[in-house]
C-alpha positions as CSV (number, residue, x, y, z in Angstrom):
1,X,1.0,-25.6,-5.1
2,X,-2.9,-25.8,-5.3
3,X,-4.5,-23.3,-6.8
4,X,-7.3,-21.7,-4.0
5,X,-9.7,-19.4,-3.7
6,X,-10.3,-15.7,-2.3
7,X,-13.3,-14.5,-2.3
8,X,-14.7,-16.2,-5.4
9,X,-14.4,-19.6,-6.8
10,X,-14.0,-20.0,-10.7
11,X,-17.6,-20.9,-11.5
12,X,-18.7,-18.0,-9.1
13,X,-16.4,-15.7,-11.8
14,X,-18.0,-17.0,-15.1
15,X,-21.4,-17.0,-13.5
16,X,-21.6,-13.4,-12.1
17,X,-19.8,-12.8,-15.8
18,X,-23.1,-13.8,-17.0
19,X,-21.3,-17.1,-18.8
20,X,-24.5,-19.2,-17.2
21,X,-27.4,-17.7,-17.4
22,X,-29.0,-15.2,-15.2
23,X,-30.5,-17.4,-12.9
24,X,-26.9,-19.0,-12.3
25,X,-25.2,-14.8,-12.1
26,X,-28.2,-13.9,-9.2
27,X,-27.5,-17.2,-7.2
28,X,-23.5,-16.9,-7.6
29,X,-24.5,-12.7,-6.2
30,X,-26.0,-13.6,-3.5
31,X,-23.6,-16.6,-2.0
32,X,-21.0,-14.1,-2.8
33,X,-23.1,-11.3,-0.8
34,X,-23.3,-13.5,2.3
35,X,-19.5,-14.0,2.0
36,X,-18.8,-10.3,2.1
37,X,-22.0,-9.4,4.7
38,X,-21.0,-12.4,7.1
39,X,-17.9,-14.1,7.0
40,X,-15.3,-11.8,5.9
41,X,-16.6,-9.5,8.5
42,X,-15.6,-12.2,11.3
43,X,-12.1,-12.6,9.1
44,X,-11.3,-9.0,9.1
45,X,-12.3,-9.0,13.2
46,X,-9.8,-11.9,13.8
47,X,-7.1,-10.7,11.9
48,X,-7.7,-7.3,13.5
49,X,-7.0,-8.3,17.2
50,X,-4.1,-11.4,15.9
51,X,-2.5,-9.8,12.8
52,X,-2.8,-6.8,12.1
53,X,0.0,-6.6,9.7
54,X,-2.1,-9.3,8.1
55,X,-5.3,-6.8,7.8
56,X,-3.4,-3.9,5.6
57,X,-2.2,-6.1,3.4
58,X,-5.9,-7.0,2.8
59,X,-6.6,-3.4,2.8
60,X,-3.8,-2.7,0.6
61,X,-6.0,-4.9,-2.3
62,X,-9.1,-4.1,-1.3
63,X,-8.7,-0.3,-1.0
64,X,-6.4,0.2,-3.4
65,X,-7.2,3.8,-5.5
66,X,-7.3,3.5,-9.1
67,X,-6.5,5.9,-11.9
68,X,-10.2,6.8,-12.4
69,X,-10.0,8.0,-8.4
């Protein structure tokens, strides 16, 4: 099976890990930033009102409590 992506793609990873160059890490912030502000807002909506069982599993990654919590 291919390999896809989340919310990142690989060069998005190394570049807001500073492996490019800062220019590279603010760019890679900021398409990242319209992802979260923009599109997965619509996701979470659809799968909301379609799948909900869908949406905690999402949640359960996204708001899962670490140790330090």
């Amino acid at each position: 099976m291919a390999k896809t992506r989340a919310l990142l793609t690989e060069t998005e990873r190394e570049q807001i890990a500073g492996e490019h160059g800062d220019s590279r890490r603010y760019q890679a912030t900021s398409r990242v930033r319209g992802r979260i502000q923009e599109e997965l807002e619509r996701d979470v909506e659809v799968l909301e009102e379609h799948h909900p069982d869908l949406l905690e599993e999402l949640r359960g990654v996204v708001c899962e409590e670490t140790d330090d919590e």
